[in-house]
mmCIF file of the N, C-alpha and C atoms, coordinates in Angstrom:
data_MODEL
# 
_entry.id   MODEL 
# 
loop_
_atom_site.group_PDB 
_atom_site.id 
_atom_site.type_symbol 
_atom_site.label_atom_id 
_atom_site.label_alt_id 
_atom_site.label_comp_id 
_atom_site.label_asym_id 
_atom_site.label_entity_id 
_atom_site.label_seq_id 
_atom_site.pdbx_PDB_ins_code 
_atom_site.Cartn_x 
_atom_site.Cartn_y 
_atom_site.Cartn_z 
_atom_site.occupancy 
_atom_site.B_iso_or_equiv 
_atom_site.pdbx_formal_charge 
_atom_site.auth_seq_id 
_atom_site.auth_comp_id 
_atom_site.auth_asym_id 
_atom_site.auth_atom_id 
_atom_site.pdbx_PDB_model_num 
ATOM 1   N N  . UNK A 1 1  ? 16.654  19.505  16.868  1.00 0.00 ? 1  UNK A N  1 
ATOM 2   C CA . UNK A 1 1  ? 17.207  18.766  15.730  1.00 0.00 ? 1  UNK A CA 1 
ATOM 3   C C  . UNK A 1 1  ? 16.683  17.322  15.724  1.00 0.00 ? 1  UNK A C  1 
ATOM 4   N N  . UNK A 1 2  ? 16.733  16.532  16.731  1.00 0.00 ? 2  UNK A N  1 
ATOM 5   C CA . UNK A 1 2  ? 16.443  15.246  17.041  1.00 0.00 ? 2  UNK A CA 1 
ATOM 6   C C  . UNK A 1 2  ? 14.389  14.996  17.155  1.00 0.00 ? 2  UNK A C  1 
ATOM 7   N N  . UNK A 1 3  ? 13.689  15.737  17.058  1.00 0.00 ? 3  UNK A N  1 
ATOM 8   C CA . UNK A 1 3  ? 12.399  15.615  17.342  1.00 0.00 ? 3  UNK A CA 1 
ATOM 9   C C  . UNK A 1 3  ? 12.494  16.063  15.088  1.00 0.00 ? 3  UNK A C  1 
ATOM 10  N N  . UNK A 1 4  ? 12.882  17.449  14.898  1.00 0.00 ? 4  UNK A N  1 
ATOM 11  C CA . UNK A 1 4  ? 12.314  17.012  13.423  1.00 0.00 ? 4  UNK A CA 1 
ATOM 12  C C  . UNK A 1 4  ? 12.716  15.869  12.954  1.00 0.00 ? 4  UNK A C  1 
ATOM 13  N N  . UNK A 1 5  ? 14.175  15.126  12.870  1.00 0.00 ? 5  UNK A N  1 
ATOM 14  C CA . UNK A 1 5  ? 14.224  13.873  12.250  1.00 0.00 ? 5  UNK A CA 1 
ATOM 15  C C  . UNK A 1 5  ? 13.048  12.737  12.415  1.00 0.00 ? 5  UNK A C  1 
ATOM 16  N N  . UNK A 1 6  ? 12.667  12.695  13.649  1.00 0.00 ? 6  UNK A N  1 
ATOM 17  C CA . UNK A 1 6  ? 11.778  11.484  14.318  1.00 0.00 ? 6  UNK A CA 1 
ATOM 18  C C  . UNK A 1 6  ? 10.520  12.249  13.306  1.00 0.00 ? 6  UNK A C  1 
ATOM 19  N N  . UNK A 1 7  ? 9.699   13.306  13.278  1.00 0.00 ? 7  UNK A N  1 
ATOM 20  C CA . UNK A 1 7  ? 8.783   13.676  12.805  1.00 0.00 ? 7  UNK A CA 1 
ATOM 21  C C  . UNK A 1 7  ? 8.988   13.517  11.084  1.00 0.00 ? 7  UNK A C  1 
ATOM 22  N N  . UNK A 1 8  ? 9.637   13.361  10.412  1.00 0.00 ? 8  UNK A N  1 
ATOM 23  C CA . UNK A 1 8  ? 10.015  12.882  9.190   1.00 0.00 ? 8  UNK A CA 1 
ATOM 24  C C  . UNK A 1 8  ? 10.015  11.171  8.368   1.00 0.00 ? 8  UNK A C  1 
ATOM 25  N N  . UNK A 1 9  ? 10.190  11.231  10.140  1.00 0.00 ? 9  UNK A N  1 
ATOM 26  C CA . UNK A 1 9  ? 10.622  9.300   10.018  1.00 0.00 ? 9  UNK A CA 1 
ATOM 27  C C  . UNK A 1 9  ? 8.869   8.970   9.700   1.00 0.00 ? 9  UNK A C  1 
ATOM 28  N N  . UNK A 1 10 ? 7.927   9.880   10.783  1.00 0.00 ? 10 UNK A N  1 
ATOM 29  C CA . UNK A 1 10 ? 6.376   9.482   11.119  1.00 0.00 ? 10 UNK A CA 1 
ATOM 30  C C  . UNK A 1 10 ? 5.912   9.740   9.587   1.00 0.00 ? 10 UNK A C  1 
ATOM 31  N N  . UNK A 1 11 ? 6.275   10.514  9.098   1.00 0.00 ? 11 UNK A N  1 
ATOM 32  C CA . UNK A 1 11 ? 6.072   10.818  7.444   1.00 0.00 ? 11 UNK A CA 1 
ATOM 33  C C  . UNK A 1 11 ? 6.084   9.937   6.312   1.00 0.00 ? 11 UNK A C  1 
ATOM 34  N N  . UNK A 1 12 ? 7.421   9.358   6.555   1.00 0.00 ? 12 UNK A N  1 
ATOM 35  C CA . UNK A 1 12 ? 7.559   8.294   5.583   1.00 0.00 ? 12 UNK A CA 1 
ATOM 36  C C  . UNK A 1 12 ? 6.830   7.645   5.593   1.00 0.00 ? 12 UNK A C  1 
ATOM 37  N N  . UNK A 1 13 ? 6.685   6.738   7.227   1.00 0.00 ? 13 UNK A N  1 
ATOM 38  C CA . UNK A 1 13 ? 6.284   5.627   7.614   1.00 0.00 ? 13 UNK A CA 1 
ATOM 39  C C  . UNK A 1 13 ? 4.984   5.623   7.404   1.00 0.00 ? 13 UNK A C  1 
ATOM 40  N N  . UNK A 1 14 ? 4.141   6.923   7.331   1.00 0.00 ? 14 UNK A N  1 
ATOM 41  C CA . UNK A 1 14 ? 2.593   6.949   6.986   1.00 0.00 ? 14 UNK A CA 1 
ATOM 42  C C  . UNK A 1 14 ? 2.529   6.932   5.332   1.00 0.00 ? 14 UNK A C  1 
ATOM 43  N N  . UNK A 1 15 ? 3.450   7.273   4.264   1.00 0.00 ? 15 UNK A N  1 
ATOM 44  C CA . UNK A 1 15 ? 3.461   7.277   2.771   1.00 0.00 ? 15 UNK A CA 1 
ATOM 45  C C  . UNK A 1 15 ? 4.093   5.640   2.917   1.00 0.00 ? 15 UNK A C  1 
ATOM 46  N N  . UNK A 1 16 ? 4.906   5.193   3.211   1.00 0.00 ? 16 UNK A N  1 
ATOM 47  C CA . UNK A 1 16 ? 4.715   3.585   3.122   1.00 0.00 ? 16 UNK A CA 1 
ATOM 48  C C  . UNK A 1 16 ? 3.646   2.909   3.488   1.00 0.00 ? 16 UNK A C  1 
ATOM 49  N N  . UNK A 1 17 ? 2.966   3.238   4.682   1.00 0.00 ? 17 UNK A N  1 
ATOM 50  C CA . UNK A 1 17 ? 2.024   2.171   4.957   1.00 0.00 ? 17 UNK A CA 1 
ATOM 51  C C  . UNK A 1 17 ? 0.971   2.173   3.602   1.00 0.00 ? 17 UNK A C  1 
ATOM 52  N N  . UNK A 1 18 ? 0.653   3.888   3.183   1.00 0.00 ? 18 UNK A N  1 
ATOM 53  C CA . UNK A 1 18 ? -0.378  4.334   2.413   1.00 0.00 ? 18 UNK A CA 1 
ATOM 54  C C  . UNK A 1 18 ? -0.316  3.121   0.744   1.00 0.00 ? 18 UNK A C  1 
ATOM 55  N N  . UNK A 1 19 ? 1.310   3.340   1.036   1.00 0.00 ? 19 UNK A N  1 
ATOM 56  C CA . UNK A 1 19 ? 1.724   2.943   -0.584  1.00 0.00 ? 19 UNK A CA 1 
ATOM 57  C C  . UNK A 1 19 ? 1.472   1.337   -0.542  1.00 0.00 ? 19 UNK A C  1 
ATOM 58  N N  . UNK A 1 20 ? 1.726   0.573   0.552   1.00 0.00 ? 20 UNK A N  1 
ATOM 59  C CA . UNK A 1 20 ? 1.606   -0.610  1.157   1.00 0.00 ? 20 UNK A CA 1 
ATOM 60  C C  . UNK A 1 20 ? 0.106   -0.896  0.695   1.00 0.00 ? 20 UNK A C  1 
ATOM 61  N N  . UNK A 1 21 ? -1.010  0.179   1.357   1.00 0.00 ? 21 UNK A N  1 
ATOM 62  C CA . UNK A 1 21 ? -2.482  -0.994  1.210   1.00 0.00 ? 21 UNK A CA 1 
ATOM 63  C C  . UNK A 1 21 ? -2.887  -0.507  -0.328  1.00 0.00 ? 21 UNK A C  1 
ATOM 64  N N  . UNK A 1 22 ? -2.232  0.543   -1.307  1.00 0.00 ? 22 UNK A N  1 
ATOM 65  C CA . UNK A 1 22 ? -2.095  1.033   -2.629  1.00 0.00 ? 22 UNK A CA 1 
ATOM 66  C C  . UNK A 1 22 ? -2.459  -0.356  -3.283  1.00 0.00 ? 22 UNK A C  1 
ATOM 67  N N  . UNK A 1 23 ? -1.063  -0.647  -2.864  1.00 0.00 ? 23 UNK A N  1 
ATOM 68  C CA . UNK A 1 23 ? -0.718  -1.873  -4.120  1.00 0.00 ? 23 UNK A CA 1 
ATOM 69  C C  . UNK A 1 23 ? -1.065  -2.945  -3.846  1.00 0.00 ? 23 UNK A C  1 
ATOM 70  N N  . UNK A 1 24 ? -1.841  -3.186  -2.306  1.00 0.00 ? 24 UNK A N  1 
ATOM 71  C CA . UNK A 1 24 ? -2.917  -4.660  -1.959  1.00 0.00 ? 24 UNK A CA 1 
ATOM 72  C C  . UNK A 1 24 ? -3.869  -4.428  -2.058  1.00 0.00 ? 24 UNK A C  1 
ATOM 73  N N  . UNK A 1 25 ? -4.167  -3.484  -2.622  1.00 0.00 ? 25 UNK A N  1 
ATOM 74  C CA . UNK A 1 25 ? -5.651  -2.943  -3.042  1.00 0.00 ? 25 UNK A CA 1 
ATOM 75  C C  . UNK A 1 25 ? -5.519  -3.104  -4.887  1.00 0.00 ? 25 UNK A C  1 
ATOM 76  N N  . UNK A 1 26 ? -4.418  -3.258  -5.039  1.00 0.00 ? 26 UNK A N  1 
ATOM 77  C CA . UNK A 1 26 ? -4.160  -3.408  -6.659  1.00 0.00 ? 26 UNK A CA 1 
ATOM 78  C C  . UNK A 1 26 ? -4.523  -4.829  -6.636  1.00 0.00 ? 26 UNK A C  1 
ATOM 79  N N  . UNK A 1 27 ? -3.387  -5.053  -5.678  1.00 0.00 ? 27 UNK A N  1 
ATOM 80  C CA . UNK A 1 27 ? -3.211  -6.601  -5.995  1.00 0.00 ? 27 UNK A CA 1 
ATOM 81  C C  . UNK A 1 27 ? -4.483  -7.749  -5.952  1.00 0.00 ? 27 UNK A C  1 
ATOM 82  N N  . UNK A 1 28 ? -5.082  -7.245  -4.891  1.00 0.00 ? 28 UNK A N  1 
ATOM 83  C CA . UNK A 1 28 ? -6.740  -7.990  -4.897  1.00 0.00 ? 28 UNK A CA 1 
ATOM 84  C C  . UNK A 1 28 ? -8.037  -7.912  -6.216  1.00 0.00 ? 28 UNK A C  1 
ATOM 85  N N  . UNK A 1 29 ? -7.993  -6.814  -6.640  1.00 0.00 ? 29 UNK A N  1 
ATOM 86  C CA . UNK A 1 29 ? -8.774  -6.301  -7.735  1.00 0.00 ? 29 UNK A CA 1 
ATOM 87  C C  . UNK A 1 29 ? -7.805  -7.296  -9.429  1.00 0.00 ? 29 UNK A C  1 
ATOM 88  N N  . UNK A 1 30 ? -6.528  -7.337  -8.865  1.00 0.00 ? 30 UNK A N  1 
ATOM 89  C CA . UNK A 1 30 ? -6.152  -8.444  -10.170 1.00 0.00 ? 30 UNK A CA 1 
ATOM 90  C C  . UNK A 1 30 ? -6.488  -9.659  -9.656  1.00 0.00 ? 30 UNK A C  1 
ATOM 91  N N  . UNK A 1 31 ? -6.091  -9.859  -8.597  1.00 0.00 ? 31 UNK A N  1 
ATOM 92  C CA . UNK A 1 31 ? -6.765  -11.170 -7.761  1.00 0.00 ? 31 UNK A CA 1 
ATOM 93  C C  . UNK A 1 31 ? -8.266  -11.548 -8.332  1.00 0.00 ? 31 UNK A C  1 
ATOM 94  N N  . UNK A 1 32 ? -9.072  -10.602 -8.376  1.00 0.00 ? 32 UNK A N  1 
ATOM 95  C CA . UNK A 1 32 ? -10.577 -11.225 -8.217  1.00 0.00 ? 32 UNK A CA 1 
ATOM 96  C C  . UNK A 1 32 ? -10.907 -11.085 -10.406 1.00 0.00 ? 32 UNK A C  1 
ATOM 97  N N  . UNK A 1 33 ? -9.790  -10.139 -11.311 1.00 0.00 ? 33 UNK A N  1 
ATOM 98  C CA . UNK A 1 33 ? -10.195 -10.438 -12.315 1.00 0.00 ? 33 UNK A CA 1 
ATOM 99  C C  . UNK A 1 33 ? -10.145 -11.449 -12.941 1.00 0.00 ? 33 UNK A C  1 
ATOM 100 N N  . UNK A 1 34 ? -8.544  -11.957 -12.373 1.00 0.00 ? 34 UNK A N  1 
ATOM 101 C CA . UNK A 1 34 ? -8.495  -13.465 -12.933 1.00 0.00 ? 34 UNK A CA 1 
ATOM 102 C C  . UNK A 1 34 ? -9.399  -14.746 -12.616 1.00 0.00 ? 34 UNK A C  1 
ATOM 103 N N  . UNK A 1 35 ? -9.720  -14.645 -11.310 1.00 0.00 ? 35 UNK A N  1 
ATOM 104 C CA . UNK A 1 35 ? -11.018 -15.079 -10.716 1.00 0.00 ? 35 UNK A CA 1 
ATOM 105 C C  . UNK A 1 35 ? -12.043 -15.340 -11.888 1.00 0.00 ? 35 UNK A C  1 
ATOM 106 N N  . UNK A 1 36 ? -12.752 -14.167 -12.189 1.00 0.00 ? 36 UNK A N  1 
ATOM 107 C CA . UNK A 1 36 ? -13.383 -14.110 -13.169 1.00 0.00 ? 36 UNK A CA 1 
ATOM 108 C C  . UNK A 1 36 ? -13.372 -14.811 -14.792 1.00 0.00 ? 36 UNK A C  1 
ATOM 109 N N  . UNK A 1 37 ? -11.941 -14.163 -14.660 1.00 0.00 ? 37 UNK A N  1 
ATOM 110 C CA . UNK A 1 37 ? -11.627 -14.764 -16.451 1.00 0.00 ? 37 UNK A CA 1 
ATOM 111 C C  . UNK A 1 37 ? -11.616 -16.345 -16.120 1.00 0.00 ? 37 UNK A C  1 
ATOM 112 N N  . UNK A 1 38 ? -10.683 -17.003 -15.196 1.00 0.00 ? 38 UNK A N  1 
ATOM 113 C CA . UNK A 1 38 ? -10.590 -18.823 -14.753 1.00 0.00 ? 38 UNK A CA 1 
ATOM 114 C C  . UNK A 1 38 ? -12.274 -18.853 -14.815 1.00 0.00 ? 38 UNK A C  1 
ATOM 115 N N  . UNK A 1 39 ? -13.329 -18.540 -14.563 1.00 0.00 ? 39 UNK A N  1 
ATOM 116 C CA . UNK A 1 39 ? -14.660 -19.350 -14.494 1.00 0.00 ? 39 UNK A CA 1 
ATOM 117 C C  . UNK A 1 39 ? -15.665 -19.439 -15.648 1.00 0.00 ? 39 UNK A C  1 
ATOM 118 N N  . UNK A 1 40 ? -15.047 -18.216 -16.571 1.00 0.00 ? 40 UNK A N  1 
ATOM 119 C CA . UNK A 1 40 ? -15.608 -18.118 -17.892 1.00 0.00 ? 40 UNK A CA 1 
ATOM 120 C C  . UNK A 1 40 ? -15.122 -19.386 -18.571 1.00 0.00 ? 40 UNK A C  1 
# 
């Protein structure tokens, strides 16, 4: 009982990290458009 919970926890924690570099991978790519648009 106590090993599937922990193996569930490893689950999440790998779909958070995933979702984590998701949206700093968003966030940089808006990062570098505005970049762009400020030099025009």
């Amino acid at each position: 009982m106590g090993n599937k919970s922990k193996l569930s926890n490893k689950k999440l924690e790998e779909k958070l990290i995933n979702e984590i570099m998701i949206s700093s991978i968003i966030l940089e790519v808006v990062f570098l458009i505005l970049l762009v648009v400020a030099k025009q």
